[in-house]
ZAMARLUM-659568 format. One record per residue (C-alpha): residue number from 1; residue in three letters; x, y, z. Coordinates in steps of 0.2 Angstrom, whole numbers, plus 5000, padded with zeros to 4 digits. Each point is the difference from the previous one (the first is absolute). Layout:
! ZAMARLUM-659568
pos/code/east/north/up
NUM/Ala/X/Y/Z
...
This chain:
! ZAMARLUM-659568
pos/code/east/north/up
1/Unk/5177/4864/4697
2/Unk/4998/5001/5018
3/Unk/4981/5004/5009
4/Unk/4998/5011/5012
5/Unk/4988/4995/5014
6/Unk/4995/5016/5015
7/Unk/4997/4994/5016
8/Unk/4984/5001/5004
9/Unk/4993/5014/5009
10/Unk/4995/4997/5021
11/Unk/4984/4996/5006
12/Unk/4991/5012/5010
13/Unk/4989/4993/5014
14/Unk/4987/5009/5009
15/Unk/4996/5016/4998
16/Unk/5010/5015/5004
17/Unk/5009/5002/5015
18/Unk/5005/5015/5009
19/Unk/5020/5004/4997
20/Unk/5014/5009/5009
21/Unk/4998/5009/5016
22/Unk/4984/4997/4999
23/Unk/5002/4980/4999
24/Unk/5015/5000/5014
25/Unk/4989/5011/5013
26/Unk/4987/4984/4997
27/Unk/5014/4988/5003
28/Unk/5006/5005/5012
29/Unk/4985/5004/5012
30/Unk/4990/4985/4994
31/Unk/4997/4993/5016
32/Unk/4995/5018/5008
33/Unk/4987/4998/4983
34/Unk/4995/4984/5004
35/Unk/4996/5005/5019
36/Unk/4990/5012/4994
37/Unk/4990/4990/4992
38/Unk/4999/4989/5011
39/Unk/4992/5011/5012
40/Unk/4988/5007/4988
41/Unk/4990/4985/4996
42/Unk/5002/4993/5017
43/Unk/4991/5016/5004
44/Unk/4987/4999/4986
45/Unk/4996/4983/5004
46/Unk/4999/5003/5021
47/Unk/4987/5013/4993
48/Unk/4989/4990/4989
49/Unk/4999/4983/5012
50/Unk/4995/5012/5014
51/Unk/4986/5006/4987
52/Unk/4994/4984/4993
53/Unk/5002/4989/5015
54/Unk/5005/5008/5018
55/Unk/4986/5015/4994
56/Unk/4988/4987/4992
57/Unk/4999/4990/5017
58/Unk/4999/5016/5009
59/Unk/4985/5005/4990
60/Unk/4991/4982/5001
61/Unk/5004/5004/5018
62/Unk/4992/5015/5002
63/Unk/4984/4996/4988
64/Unk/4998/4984/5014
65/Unk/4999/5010/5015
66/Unk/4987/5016/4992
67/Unk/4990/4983/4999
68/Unk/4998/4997/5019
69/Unk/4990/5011/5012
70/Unk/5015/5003/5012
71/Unk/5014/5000/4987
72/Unk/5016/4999/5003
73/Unk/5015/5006/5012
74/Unk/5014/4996/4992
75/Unk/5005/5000/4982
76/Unk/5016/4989/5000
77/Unk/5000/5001/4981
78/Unk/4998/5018/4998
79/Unk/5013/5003/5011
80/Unk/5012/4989/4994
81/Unk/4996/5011/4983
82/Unk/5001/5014/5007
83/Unk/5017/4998/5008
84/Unk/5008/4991/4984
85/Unk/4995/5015/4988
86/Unk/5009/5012/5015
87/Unk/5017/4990/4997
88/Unk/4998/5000/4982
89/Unk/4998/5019/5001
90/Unk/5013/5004/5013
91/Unk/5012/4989/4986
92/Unk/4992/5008/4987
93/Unk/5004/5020/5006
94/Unk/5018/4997/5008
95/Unk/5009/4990/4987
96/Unk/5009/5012/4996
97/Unk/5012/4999/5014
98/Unk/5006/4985/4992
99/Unk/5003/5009/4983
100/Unk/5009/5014/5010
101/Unk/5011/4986/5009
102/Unk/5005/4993/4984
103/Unk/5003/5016/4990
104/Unk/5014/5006/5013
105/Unk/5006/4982/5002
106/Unk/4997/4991/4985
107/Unk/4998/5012/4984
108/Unk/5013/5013/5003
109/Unk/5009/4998/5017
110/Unk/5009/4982/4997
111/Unk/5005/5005/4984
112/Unk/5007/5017/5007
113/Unk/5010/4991/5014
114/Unk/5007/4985/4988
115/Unk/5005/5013/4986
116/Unk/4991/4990/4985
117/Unk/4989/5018/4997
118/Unk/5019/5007/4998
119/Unk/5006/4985/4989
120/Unk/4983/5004/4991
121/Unk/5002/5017/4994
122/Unk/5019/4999/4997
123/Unk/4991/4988/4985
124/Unk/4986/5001/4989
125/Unk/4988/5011/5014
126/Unk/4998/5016/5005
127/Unk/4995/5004/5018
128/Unk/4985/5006/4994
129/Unk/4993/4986/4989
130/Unk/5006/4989/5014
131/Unk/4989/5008/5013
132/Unk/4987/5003/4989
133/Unk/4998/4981/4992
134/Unk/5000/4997/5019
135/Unk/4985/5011/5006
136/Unk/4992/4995/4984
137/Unk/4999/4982/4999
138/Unk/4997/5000/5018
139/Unk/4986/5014/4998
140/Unk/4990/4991/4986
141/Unk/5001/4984/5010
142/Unk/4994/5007/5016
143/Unk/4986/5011/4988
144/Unk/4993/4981/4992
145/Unk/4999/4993/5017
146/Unk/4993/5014/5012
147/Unk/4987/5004/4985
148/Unk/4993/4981/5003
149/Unk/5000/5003/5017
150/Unk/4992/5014/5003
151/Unk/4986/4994/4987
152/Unk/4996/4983/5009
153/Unk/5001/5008/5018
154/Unk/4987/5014/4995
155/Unk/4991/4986/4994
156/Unk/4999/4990/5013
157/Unk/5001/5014/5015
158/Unk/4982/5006/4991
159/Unk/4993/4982/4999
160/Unk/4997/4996/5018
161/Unk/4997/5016/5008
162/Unk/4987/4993/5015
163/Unk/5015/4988/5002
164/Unk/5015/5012/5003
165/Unk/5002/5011/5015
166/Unk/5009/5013/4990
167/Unk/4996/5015/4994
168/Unk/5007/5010/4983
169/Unk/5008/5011/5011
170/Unk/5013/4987/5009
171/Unk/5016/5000/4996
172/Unk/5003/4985/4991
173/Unk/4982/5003/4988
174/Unk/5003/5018/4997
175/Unk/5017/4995/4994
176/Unk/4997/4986/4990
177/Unk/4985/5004/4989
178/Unk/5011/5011/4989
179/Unk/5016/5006/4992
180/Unk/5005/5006/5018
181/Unk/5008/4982/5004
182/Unk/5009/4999/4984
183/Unk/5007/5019/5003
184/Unk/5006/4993/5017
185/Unk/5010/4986/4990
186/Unk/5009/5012/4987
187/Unk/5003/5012/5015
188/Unk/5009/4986/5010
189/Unk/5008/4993/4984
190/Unk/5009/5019/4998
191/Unk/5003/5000/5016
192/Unk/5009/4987/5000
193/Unk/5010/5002/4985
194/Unk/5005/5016/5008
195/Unk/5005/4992/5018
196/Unk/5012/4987/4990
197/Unk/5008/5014/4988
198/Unk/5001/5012/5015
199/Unk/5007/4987/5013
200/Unk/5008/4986/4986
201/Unk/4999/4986/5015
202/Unk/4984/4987/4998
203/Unk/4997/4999/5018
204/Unk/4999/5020/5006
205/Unk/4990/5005/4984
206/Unk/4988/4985/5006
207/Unk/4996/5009/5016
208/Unk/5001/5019/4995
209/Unk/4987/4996/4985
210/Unk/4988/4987/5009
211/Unk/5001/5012/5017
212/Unk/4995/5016/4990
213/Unk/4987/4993/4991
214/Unk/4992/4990/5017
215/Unk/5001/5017/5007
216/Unk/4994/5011/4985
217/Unk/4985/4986/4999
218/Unk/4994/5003/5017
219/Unk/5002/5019/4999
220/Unk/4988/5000/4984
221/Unk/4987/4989/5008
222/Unk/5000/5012/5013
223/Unk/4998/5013/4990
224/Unk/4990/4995/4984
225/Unk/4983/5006/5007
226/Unk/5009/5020/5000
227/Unk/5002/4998/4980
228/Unk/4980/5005/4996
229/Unk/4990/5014/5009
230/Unk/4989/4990/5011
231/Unk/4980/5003/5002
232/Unk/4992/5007/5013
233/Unk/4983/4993/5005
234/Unk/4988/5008/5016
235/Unk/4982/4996/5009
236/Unk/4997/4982/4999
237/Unk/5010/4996/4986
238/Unk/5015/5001/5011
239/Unk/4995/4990/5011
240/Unk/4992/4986/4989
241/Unk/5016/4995/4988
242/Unk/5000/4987/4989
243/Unk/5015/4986/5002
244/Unk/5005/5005/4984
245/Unk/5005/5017/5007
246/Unk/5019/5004/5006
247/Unk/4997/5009/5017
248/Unk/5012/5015/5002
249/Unk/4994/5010/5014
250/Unk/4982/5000/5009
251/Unk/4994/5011/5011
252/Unk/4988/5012/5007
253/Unk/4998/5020/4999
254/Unk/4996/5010/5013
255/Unk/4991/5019/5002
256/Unk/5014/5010/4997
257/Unk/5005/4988/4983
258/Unk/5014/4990/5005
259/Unk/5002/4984/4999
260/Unk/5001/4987/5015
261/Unk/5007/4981/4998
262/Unk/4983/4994/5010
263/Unk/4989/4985/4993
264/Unk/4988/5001/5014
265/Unk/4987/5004/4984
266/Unk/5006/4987/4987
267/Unk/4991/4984/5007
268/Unk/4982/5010/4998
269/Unk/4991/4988/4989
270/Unk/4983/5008/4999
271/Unk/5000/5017/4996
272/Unk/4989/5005/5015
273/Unk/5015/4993/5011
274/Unk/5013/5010/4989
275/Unk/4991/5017/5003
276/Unk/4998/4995/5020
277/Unk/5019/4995/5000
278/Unk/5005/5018/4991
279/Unk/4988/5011/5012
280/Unk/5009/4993/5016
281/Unk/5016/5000/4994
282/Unk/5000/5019/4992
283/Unk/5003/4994/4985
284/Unk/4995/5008/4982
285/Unk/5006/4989/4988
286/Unk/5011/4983/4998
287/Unk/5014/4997/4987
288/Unk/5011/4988/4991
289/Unk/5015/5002/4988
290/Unk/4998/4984/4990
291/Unk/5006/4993/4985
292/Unk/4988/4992/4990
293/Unk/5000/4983/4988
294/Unk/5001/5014/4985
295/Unk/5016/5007/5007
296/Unk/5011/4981/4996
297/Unk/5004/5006/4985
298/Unk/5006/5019/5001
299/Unk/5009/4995/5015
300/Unk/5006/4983/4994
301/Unk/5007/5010/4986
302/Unk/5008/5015/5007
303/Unk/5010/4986/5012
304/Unk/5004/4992/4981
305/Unk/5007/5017/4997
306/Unk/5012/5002/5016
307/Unk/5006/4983/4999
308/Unk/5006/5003/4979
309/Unk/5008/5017/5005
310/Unk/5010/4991/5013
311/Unk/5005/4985/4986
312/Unk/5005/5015/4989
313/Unk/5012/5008/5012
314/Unk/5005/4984/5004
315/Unk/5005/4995/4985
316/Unk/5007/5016/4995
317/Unk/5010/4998/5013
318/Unk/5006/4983/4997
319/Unk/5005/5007/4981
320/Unk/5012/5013/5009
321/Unk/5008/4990/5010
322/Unk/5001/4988/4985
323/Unk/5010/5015/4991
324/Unk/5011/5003/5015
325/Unk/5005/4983/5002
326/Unk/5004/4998/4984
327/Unk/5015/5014/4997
């Protein structure tokens, strides 16, 4: 009488891990992972030393000189702040040229020019779940990082505002304190994807997805402020704005009601010289087309809004050139 004896069954170590398509799209663009980041906490930690020390000795700096009688002249501290958090910003709101760069090179373009996307859906992939593990991993990974960076740089953009030059209206702020920056990224990663299925070579799909999105970038900063009906204020509100108030057009109305680019009346402080200033100038009234601080958030999101619908065509694109250059 014979025993039989099973092999014992494998050990399992770890927890799950992701498998196929999924797991190869993480292989093989580890390092492109990895980057990432590696920038993301590079950012996250620039941002929290310039809070708790290059801020720290900017305001010890500041409480030293309200103690003397004739104060201070130069804040060496404050500007060195200052001009830090401008970098971190500036990184912050154009990182997505990088993602565009490495979409057309990187995520669909070398594969396209070397043939290993044909090789891969002659197998076990379809063109589709190819493209669409690739948007995805790469989506959820740009997602986790832009979320913590858009959280730490509101943070620290609102900490030190006697410290910063810059007002929520600048480029770099206006972009970065919401999902505007991370709608920049997914544009540029379908972008991308669609330059390296249109093109198949790494280098031309590089260029044609990093120059539209430099270009589509600067056209939108130009033209964010025409998203959201402005407001119109006259009399001496006009000509007393806050800083927080994006200035449009100022101005002056004459007799017959129209509107005259003179700012002759804006520098009236009292209102006795404001009503002096108006009388010899034939004036009636003063206006401004401003956006105040309340419209961030209507206008931050309607430029949220543009960029997404170009990502959709974008990538809609990229699936029907996917289609086409599969048959």
């Amino acid at each position: 009488m014979t025993a039989t004896t099973s092999a014992p069954a494998p050990v399992t170590r770890g927890g799950p891990r992701p498998r196929g398509i999924v797991w190869t799209v993480l292989r093989l663009h580890r390092s492109a992972l990895l980057v990432w980041a590696a920038y993301v906490l590079v950012m996250v930690g620039w941002m929290l030393w310039l809070q708790y020390v290059t801020g720290a000795e900017a305001r010890a700096e500041r409480a030293a000189c309200r103690k003397l009688e004739s104060g201070c002249i130069d804040l060496e501290s404050a500007f060195a702040y200052s001009q830090a958090m401008s970098w971190v910003g500036t990184l912050i709101a154009y990182f997505s040229y990088a993602v565009a760069a490495w979409a057309g090179a990187s995520l669909t373009g070398r594969e396209m020019e070397r043939g290993t996307a044909l090789l891969a859906w002659t197998q076990s992939v379809t063109p589709v779940r190819w493209l669409t593990a690739k948007l995805a991993v790469s989506a959820v990974a740009l997602t986790a990082g832009t979320a913590v960076l858009v959280l730490v740089y509101r943070w620290a953009w609102s900490s030190d505002r006697d410290l910063s030059g810059d007002e929520w209206y600048y480029t770099d702020p206006f972009v970065n304190r919401g999902p505007a920056v991370l709608a920049y990224a997914l544009c540029a990663l379908a972008v991308g994807a669609l330059a390296g299925l249109a093109l198949q070579r790494a280098l031309p799909a590089l260029t044609v997805a990093f120059g539209f999105m430099l270009l589509f970038h600067l056209w939108l900063d130009d033209h964010s402020n025409e998203l959201w009906p402005a407001k119109t204020l006259t009399g001496t509100a006009a000509s007393r704005l806050p800083m927080t108030a994006e200035q449009l057009d100022l101005g002056a109305i004459t007799g017959p009601g129209s509107r005259a680019a003179d700012l002759s009346c804006f520098d009236a402080d009292a209102d006795v010289d404001y009503t002096r200033c108006m009388s010899q100038n034939g004036f009636t009234d003063l206006y401004a087309e401003v956006h105040p601080v309340s419209h961030f958030w209507p206008l931050h999101l309607m430029t949220t809004g543009v960029i997404l619908a170009v990502a959709v065509l974008a990538t809609a694109a990229a699936y029907g050139t996917l289609r086409r250059r599969a048959h």
